[in-house]
N, C-alpha and C positions, 0 to 999 in steps of 0.2 A: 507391457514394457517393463523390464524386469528392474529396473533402475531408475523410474519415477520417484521421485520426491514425496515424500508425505505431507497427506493434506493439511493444511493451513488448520492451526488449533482455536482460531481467535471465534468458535461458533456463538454465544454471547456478542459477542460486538456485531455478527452477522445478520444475529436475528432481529438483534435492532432496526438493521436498514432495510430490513422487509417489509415493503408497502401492504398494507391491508388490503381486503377485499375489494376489488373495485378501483382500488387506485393505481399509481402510475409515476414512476421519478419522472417530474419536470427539469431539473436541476439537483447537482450534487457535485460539490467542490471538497476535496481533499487536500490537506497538507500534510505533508511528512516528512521526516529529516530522511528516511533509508525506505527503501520499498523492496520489493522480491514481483516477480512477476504472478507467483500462483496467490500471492496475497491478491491483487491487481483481479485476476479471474474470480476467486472468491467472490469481492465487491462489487465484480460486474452482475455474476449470478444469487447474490442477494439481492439486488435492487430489481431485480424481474422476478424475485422471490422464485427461485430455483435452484438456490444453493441447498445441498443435500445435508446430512448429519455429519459427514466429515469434513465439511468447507469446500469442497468439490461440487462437480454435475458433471451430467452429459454433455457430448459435443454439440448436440444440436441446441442444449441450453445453451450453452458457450455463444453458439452463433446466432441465436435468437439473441442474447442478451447484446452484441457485437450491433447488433442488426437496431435495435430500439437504444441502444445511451450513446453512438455513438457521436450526435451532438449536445449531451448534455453533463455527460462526465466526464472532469478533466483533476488529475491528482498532481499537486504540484511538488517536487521534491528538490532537494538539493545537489547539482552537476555530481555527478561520479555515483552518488549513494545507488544506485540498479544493481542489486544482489546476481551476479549472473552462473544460476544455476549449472550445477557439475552436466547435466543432463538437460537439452532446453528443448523444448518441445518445439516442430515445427511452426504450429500454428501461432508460437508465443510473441512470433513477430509483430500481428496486425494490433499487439495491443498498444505501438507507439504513439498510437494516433489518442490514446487519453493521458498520457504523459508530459508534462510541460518542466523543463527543469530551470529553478534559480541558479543564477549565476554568479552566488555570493565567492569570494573570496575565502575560503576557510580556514585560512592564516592569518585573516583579523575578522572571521565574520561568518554566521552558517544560517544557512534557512532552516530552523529545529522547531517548528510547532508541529502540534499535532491536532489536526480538527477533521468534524466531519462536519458537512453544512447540506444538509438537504432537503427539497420540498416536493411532496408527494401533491396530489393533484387528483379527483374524481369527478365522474359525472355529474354528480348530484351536491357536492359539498366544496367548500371553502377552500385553498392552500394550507396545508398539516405542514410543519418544516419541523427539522430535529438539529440540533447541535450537540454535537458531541465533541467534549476538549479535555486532554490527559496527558498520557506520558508513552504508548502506542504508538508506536511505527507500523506502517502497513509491511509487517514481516512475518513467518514464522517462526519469529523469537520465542521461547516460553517463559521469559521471565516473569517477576510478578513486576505488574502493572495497575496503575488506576487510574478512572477515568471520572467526570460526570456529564451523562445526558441531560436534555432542557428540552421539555416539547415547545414548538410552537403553533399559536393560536390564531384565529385572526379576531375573537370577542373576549374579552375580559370576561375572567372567571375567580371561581374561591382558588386565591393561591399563587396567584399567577400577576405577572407585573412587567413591566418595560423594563427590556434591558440596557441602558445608556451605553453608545458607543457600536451597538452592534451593525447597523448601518454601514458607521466606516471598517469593522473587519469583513463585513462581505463585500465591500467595496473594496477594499486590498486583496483578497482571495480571488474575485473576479479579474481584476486589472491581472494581474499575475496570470490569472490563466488565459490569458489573452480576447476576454469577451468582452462585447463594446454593452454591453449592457449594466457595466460597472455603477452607474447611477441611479438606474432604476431596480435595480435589487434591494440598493441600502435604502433605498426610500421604502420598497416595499416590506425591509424588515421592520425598520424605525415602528412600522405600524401595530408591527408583533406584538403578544402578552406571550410570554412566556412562563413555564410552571415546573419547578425542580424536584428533583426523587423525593419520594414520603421524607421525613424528618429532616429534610433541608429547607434553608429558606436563599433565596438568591439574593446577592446583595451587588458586585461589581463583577463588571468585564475586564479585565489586566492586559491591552492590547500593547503586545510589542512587536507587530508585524513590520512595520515602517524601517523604514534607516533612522538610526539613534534615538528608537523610541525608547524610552524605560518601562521597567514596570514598576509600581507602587509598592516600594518594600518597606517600608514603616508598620510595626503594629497598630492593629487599631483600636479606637479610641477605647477607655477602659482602662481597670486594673487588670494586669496580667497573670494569672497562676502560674503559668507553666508554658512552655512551649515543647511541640516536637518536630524534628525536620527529619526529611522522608527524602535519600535521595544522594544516588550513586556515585555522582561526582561531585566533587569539594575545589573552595578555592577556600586557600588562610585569610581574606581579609573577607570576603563574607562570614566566614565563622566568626572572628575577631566581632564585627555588629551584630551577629546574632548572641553572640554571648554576652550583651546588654539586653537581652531582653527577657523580662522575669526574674524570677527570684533567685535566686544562688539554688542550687539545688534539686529545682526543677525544670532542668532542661535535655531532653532526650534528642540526640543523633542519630539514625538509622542510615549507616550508608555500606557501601563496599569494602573490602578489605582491601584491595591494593589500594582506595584512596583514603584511607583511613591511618595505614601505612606511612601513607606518601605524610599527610598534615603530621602526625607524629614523630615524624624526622623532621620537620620544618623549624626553624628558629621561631621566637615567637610564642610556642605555644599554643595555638591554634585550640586545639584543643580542650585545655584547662577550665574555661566555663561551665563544659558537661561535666552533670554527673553519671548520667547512664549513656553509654555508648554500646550499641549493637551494630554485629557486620553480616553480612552476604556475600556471596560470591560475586564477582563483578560480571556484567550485564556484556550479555554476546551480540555484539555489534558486528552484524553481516557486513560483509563487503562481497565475498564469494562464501554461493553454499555448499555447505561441507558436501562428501558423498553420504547419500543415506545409506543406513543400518540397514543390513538385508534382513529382510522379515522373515517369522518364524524360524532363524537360527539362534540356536542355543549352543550353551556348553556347558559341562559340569558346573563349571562354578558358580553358573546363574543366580541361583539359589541364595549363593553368600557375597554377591558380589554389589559392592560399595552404591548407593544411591546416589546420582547425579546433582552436584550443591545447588540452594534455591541459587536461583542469581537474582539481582533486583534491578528493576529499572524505573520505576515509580518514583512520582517526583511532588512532595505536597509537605504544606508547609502547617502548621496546625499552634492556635493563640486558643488558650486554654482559659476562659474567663465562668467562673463558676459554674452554672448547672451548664452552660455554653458553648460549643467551640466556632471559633472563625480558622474555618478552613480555608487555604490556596490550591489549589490542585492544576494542573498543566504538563507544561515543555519544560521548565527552567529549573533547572538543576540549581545549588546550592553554590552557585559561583559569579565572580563581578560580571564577568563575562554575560550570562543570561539575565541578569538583573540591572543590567546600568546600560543597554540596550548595542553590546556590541554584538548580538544574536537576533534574530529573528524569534520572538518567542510570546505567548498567550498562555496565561491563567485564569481563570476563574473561582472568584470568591462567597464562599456560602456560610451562613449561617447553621451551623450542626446540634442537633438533638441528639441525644443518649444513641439514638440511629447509625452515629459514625463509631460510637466507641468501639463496636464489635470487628470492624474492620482494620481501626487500628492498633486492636488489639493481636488481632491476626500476624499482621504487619511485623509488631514487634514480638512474639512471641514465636515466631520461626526462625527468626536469628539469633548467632551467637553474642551472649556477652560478654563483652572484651573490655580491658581495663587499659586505660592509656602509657602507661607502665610496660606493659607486654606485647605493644603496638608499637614504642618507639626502640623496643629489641631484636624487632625483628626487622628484616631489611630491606626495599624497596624491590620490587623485580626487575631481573633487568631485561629489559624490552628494547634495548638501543637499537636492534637488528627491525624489529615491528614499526621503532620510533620511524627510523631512516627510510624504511620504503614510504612510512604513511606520509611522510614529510613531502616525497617526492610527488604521491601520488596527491596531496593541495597543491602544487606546485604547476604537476598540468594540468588539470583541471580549472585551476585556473587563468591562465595563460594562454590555452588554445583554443578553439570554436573551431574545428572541421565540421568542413562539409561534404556529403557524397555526393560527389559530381555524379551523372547518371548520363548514359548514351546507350538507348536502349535496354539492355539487361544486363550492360558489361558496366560497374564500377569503381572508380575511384576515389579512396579518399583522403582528400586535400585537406592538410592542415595549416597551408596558405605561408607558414614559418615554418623553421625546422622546433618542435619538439624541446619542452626547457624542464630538465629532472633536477631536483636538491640536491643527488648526488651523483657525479658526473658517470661513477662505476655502473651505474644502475642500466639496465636493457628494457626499449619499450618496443613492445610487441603488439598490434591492434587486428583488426578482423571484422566483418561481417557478422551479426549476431547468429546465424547459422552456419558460418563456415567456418575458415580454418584461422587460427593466430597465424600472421606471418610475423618478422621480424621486420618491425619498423630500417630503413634505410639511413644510415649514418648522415648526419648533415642533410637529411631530405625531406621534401616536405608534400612529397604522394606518395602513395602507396598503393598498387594495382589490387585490387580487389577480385580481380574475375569477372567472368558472367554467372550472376544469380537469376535461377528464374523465378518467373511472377510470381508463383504460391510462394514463395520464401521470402518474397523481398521484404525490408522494414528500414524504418529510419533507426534501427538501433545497431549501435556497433559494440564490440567487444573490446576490450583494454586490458593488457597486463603490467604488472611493472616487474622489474625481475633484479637480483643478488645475485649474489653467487650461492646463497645459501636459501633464498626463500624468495616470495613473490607474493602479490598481492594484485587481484580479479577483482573488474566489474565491469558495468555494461552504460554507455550513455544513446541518451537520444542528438541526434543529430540532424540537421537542414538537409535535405535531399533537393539536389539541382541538377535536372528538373524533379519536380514534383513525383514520387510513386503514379503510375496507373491508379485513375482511381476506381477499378476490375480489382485492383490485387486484393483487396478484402475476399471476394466472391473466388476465386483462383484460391486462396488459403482455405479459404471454411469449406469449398466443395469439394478439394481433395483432400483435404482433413476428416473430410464426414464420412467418406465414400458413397458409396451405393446403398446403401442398408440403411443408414442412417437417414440419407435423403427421402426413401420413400419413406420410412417413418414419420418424418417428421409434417409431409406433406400430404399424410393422412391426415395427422393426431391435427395439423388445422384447417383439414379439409372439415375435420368433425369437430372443431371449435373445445378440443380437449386442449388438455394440458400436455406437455412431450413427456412420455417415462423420463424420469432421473436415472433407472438403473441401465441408462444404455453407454455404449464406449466412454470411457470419460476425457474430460475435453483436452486433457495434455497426456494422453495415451496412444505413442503412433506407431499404429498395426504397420509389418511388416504386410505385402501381397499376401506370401503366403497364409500370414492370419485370418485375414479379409475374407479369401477365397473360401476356411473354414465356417464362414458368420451364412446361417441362411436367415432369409430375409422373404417376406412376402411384399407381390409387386405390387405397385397402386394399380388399382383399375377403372375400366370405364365405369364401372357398376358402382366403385368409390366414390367418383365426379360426381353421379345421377343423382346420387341417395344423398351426398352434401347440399347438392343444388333444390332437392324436393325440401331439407329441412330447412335451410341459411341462405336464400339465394347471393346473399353477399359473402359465404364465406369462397364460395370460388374466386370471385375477385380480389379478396384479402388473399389468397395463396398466385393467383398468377399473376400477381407482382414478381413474384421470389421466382417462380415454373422456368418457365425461361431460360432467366438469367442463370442458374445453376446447373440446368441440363448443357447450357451450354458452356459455362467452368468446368465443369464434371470431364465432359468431355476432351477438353482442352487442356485440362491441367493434373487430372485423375490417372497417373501413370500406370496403377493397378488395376484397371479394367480392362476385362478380355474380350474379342471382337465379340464375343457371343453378348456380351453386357453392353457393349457400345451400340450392339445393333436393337437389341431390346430396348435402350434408354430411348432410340433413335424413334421408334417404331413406338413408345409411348410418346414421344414430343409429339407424332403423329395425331396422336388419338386424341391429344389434349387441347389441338390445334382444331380439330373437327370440336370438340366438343365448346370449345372458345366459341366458332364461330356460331355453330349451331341453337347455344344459350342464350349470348347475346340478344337473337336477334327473335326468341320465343316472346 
């Protein structure tokens, strides 16, 4: 597909979530302020450890991974924030079903953490859980970012310690993604030791997932040398407290230039505490993804042509106490807003060894230094046309809850009221997440959707807002009434995989292998004619025999899946020719003799 998106770059945060030999995600809760759906894929295919080198896999990874988390992974994110790609892959639908979206208000209020909470699980050993908490939206953003991981244990060891409070943030991450098991998880973290990267030591959890939770912004105890704060967005009266802390002269800013900008034009002075102030470009906050760059084109001027600015989006807060640092690292940006608990947001604090200098040396040593002088000269951008749709678009999001009414394959979606924009000029447009935008109905509050069929269907719809001069895309999950088939998983992945795909993969666990990663990949949709170029060798009886002589249960592990896919395939596989449907038919045949035949050896 000539127009697929580029793979998700976050491989480090990927390889993280990959379970070790032997083990297996019992459990894995995500929060995030913005998501993309190929980040979303990524994450499914690390945790089945099948994600490849570019953050990608194959299809039948895809549907393998679809197939094992679908009750264990669930990513929570903020109503509106779904990036919905220029190009969206068929199949990207059935990933509704690990999505749960907050319904904050984002005109006094946003769900912005970013965690990962996971626990791996093996035959032979204990519950392993990982946490991971930073400044990372499941996107693929490139900005710079930081993060830190915490393993968890179930024995106390060198290093390693209770973390107070962690109970009740997987008890809010749970609740939020709507599992009743919200109690006994925090009980089973409580039980945790946990153990931080080399030259950290762990010290506090910063929960501010709650409604008007705060988080702990006081320095800690001690003399203070120095401070530096790390992080893209500014409010003037956070800076104003922050510029009580430490000594005159040693206090480092690192943020953006437009908001850096902005506090330099601010009365007040905001600013004047620092003495070193460094900037970056400001941090790309998907709503809709661009189109990508067509690969391997060039032009002359490649060569001399300007490097793309760091942008930042890292968020950490650093108390400089002699050989020492206490670090904050998370979600919260540098504003009342993330700190005095009108956000949803989580930090984590550590004890730092000469181990952090080098990062934040990093940090500050790829941005520009700017002097407050030549910051309050320059002059604010103006965005009033960006302001006014974003205004519109917190505006419905929160205001309306549609639902896809559902009668068969033909849908509607009911937004129960007519529709409330910031600015009355503004035009809303919505749609089926694989079909077309229509133009929302003045004063109306349905909107015919069509007949979708089952490989396509999902709970996610489309949304635009529109100007007269620009617009702003994204995608929400939404209530389906009634309920999706619950077929349309098997109807997506089997005409998603085709034929080729299918025998492969009903080899590779007939013989208890691993699936290649280098086959179709899982958001790549072949045109027939492509398909028809792919050969493919059939399963055979001779397959079945030679499985069953070595694994008499790996046949049973596959004709779970046999079945049910010969018979999606055929039902929903619009690209197979009678010669392929009679072959598939004529092996359901043979797998049926051999069913009965094994069985009953």
């Amino acid at each position: 597909m000539k127009d697929r998106p580029p793979a998700w770059p976050g491989q480090p945060y990927l390889d993280e979530l990959r379970p070790e030999r032997g083990e297996t995600v019992r459990l894995a809760l995500f929060a995030t302020y913005s998501v993309d759906l190929s980040a979303i894929a990524a994450t499914l295919l690390a945790l089945i450890g099948r994600n490849n080198e570019k953050g990608s896999g194959a299809a039948i990874d895809f549907a393998e991974a679809v197939d094992q988390l679908r009750d264990r992974v669930r990513i929570i994110i903020q109503r509106g924030r779904i990036a919905r790609p220029v190009v969206l892959p068929r199949v990207a639908g059935i990933l509704d079903q690990f999505v749960v979206e907050q319904t904050h208000d984002e005109r006094v209020r946003s769900w912005h953490p970013k965690i990962a909470l996971v626990a791996y699980e093996g035959p032979k050993v204990s519950t392993r859980w990982k946490l991971w908490i930073g400044s990372r939206n499941l996107t693929r953003s490139q900005d710079l970012e930081v993060g830190v991981l915490l393993g968890g244990h179930a024995r106390c060891g060198k290093g390693r310690t209770r973390l107070e409070g962690i109970g009740g943030l997987g008890a809010s991450l749970a609740r939020a993604a709507g599992r009743a098991d919200a109690l006994a998880i925090s009980e089973e973290l409580e039980a945790v030791w946990w153990e931080a990267p080399e030259g950290f030591m762990l010290r506090a959890l910063l929960d501010g997932l709650e409604d008007g939770a705060t988080l702990a912004v006081e320095p800690p105890a001690g003399a203070i040398d120095g401070i530096t704060i790390v992080s893209p967005f500014l409010s003037p009266d956070f800076l104003k407290m922050a510029g009580r802390w430490g000594p005159a002269g040693a206090r480092t800013l690192v943020s953006s230039m437009p908001a850096l900008v902005d506090m330099a034009n601010r009365s007040g002075a905001p600013l004047a505490a620092f003495s070193h102030v460094f900037a970056y470009a400001a941090p790309d906050e998907i709503i809709e993804e661009k189109a990508p760059e067509a690969t391997g084109a060039s032009t002359p001027d490649d060569d001399e042509a300007e490097p793309q600015p760091l942008a930042l989006h890292a968020k950490l807060v650093a108390f400089h106490q002699g050989n020492t640092t206490t670090v904050r690292v998370g979600s919260a940006n540098a504003t009342d807003r993330a700190w005095a608990g009108r956000n949803s947001e989580v930090m984590i604090e550590l004890e730092a060894s000469e181990a952090f200098n080098p990062g934040l040396a990093f940090l500050i040593g790829k941005a520009t230094p700017v002097t407050i002088d030549e910051l309050a000269r320059a002059k604010p951008a103006n965005v009033s046309e960006a302001d006014a749709l974003n205004e519109s678009r917190k505006a419905l999001t929160a205001s309306w809850n549609p639902i896809l009414r559902r009668d068969g394959d033909r849908f509607v979606l009911d937004a129960r009221t007519a529709p409330q924009l910031a600015d009355t000029s503004h035009r809303l447009s919505a749609g089926h997440a694989n079909g077309d935008l229509l133009a929302w109905p003045e004063g109306g509050n349905r909107l015919d959707l069509g007949v979708i069929p089952l490989s396509i269907q999902s709970a996610f719809i489309q949304v635009r807002v529109c100007s007269a001069e620009d617009s702003v895309q994204w995608m929400q999950r939404v209530t389906v009434d009634p309920p999706l088939d619950e077929k349309r998983d098997l109807a997506a992945l089997a005409s998603h995989m085709g034929l080729r795909a299918f025998h492969g993969w009903m080899r590779a666990m007939l013989g208890g292998e691993t699936v290649p990663i280098g086959d179709v990949a899982w958001d790549e949709d072949r045109s027939a004619k492509e398909r028809e170029a792919l050969v493919y060798t059939r399963l055979t009886l001779e397959d079945i025999l030679t499985a069953w002589a070595r694994d008499e249960k790996a046949f049973a592990r596959v004709d779970k899946h046999f079945t049910p896919y010969v018979e999606a395939l055929l039902a929903h596989d619009g690209n197979l020719t009678p010669a392929e449907k009679k072959d598939l038919n004529e092996l359901a045949q043979i797998w049926a003799i051999a069913r009965t035949r094994l069985a009953s050896s």
